[in-house]
Residue, then its C-alpha position, 0 to 999 in steps of 0.5 A: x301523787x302530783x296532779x301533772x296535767x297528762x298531755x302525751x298519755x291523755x288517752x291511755x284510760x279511755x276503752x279500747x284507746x288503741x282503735x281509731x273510733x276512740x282515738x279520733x273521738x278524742x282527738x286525734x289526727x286533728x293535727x295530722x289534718x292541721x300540719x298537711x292542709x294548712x302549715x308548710x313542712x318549714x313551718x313544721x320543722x321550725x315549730x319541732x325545733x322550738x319545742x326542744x324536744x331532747x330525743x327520749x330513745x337514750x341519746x337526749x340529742x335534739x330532734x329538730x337539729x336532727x331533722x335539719x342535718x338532711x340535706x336537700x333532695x338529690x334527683x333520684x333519692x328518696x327521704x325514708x323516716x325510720x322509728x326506732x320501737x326496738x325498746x330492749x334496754x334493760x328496766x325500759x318500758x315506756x315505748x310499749x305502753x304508747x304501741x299498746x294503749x295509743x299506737x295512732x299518736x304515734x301513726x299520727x306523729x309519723x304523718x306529721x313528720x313524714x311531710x316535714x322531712x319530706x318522706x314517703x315511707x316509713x318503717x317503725x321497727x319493733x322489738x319481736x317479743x313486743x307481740x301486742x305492740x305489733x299488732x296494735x300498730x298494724x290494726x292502726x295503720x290499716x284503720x288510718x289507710x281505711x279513713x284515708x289518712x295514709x295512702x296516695x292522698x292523705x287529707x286530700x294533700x298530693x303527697x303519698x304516705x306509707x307506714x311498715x312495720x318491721x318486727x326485728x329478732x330481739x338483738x339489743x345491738x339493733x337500738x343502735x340507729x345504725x344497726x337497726x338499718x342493717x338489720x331493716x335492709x336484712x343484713x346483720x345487726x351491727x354498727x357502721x362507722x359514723x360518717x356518713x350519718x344516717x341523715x346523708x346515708x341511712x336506709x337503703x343508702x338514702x337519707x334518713x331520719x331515725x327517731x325514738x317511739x315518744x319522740x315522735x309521738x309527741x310531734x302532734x301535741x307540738x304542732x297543737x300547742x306550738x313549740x315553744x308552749x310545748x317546751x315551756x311545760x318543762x320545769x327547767x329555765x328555757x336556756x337549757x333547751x329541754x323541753x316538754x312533757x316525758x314518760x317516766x318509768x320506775x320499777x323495783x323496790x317501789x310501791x307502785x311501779x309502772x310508766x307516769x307522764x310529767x314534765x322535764x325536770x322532776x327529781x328523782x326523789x319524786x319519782x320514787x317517792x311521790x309517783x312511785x309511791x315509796x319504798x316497797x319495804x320500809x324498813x329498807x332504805x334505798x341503796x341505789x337507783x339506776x336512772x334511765x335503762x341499765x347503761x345509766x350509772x347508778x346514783x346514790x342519795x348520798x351523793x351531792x353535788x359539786x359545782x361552786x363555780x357560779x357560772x357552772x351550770x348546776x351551781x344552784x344544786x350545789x350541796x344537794x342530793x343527787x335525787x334533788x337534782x332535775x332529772x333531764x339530759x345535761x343536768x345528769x351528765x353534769x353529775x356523772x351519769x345519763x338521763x337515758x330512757x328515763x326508766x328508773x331501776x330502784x334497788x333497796x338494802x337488800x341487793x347485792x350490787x355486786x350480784x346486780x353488776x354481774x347480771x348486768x354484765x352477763x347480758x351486755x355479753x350476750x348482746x355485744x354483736x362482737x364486730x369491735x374486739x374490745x367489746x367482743x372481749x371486754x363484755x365477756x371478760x367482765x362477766x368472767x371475772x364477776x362469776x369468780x368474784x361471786x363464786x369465792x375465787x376471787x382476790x382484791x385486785x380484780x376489783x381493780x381489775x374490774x376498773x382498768x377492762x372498763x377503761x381500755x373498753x370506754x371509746x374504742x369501739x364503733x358504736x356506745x355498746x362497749x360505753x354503755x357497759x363499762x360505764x355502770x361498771x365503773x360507777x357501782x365500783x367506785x361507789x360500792x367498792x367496800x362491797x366489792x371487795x369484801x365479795x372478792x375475799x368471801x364471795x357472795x352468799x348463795x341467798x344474793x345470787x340470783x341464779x340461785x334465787x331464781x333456781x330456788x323459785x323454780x323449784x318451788x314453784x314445780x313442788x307447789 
């Protein structure tokens, strides 16, 4: 496995990492000292903006380009940070890890950024079943209240910090940043129209800065090193402002699954085969791998890449495998997919991806919160239409069928649900089409489908 120096998960080993004694023993809230007594929030914010911290909750947008979209302070209103730890993306597991093994980084991270955007209170919103993350962060917030560091007078500096946690239902809909507000102020869980964006109008109809888990957590090692070292960890050239160190996570066909701390820009390709540690099956070879949490397109190795034009920005990949390519936000947009969560779902020869496509769709039906028809009914209809495929009635054209209620899905709604469905859709269409078709003329065996694997197991699990 390569020997990355681990800079955000540096504490993840030592007992008990998740209580103050130990994590202040290691280090932290040194930063959190740093930034309150003696940088101003300007100083701060810059320092976050040369770090080129690309937003690790699916999004890749800026973090320090977001901070700089609130506007000043009106009499009256209030700033409120928001932390979006709702974490249901499919084959994404990384956050957790953070609430679990080191929730007073992310407390510390809070801190930093509540003074730079000038904000009193936050709410760290957390998925409900998360139940050992919820209470680690709660232990946190009550050490760090007990030592001062949170309260009227953090580090002795005039400016009054709280921290809440807020366990959301398990809605999927509410990773959405402004879904997760409406289910915050007790409304139901569903988009609002962009603008106003949250910056202007978020929680409680004040300003407000939503930020991912890692994001946040990784402000403390910014403000230790400065942005622009703690950008220059990345593997990428700095003209592509992507920036640092990342958790990556992997899981599947693997031999050694889990969440592996490494700077932006490692290949998929080293992901599966250096810290994943390999194929789980080696006489299986790899089909596919989803990249960044279920709404990612699936890649294959057999993929290369097309940019012959010199100034396209993934020229020096030409001819390569898309596992070569570096993985970061716009060197995966750039070949057909999304970076996302950075959580990989590696699947070998064995999957059916016409089985994997139909689990797939079944749960983004479930979760649509049904506000936008196209979604509402899109979801469903995929699901539907993958059910029939599966169980032998089914007929070639509703594989095109499969493409044309993807297309009528893509852009027509409120928020990137709808997006985040029919483009894995599309993409196992387009590249597994043989498969699709040959189950749309046959139907699957009952040994690919998983209902009937796991009713199997079920049942030999209650015989045994």
């Amino acid at each position: 496995m390569p020997s990355y120096q681990n800079i955000l998960s540096n504490r993840y080993t030592l007992a008990r990492s998740w209580t103050l004694e130990v994590a202040e023993r290691a280090g932290a809230y040194q930063q959190a000292r740093k930034a309150l007594t003696s940088m101003t929030p300007d100083q701060i914010k810059a320092e976050v903006k040369a770090a080129n911290i690309r937003g690790r909750g699916g999004a890749g947008f800026p973090a320090g380009m977001k901070w700089g979209f609130l506007a000043p302070k009106k009499e009256g209103q209030e700033v409120y940070l928001v932390i979006n730890a709702d974490e249901g993306e499919p084959g994404t597991f990384k956050d957790r890890t953070i609430m679990e093994k080191d929730p007073h980084r992310l407390i510390e991270g809070c801190i930093i950024a509540m003074y730079a955007i000038g904000a009193h209170k936050c709410w760290i919103y957390v998925r409900c079943e998360l139940v050992l993350a919820i209470a680690r962060l709660e232990a946190a917030i009550r050490e760090a209240h007990a030592r001062g560091f949170l309260g009227a007078r953090p580090f002795g500096k005039e400016h009054a910090l709280d921290i809440h946690v807020h366990p959301g239902a398990g809605a999927y809909i509410c990773g959405e940043e402004t879904s997760l507000l409406n289910s915050l102020e007790g409304k139901r869980g569903e988009p609002r129209l962009k603008p106003p964006f949250p910056a202007v109008k978020g929680a409680f109809g004040m300003p407000t800065i939503v930020n991912n888990v890692e994001t946040i957590s990784a402000v403390p090692d910014v403000v230790a090193m400065g942005g622009e070292a703690w950008s220059n960890i990345s593997l990428l050239p700095p003209e592509m402002k992507d920036g640092g160190t990342r958790l990556y996570g992997i899981s599947g066909h693997v031999k050694r699954p889990g969440v592996y701390e490494a700077p932006v820009g490692i290949t998929m390709r080293e992901l599966i085969y250096d810290f994943g540690g390999g194929m789980l099956h080696p006489d299986r070879k790899l089909k596919g791998v989803i990249p960044g949490g279920s709404s990612t397109p699936v890649l294959r190795e057999q993929d290369k890449v097309e940019a012959k034009d010199p100034k396209h920005p993934l020229n020096k990949w030409h001819g390569k495998s898309h596992l070569d390519v570096p993985m970061a936000v716009d060197t995966y947009r750039g070949i057909g997919t999304m970076l996302g969560t950075c959580c990989a779902i590696v699947m070998d020869t064995s999957v059916s991806m016409v089985e994997a496509s139909r689990n797939l769709m079944k749960f983004y039906a479930h979760e649509s919160c049904g506000q936008c028809t196209p979604c509402r009914e899109g979801t469903g209809w995929l699901a539907n239409v993958l059910d029939q495929i599966a169980a032998g009635r089914g007929k070639p054209s509703d594989v095109d069928l499969l493409v044309d209620i993807s297309n009528n899905m893509m852009g027509n709604t409120i928020c990137a649900l709808a997006d985040g469905t029919a483009m894995p859709m599309l993409a196992f269409v387009r590249k597994f089409r043989k498969e699709f078709l040959e189950a749309a003329e046959k139907g699957l065996p009952q040994s690919a489908r998983l209902d009937e694997a796991i009713r199997s197991q079920l049942v030999r699990r209650e015989a045994a």
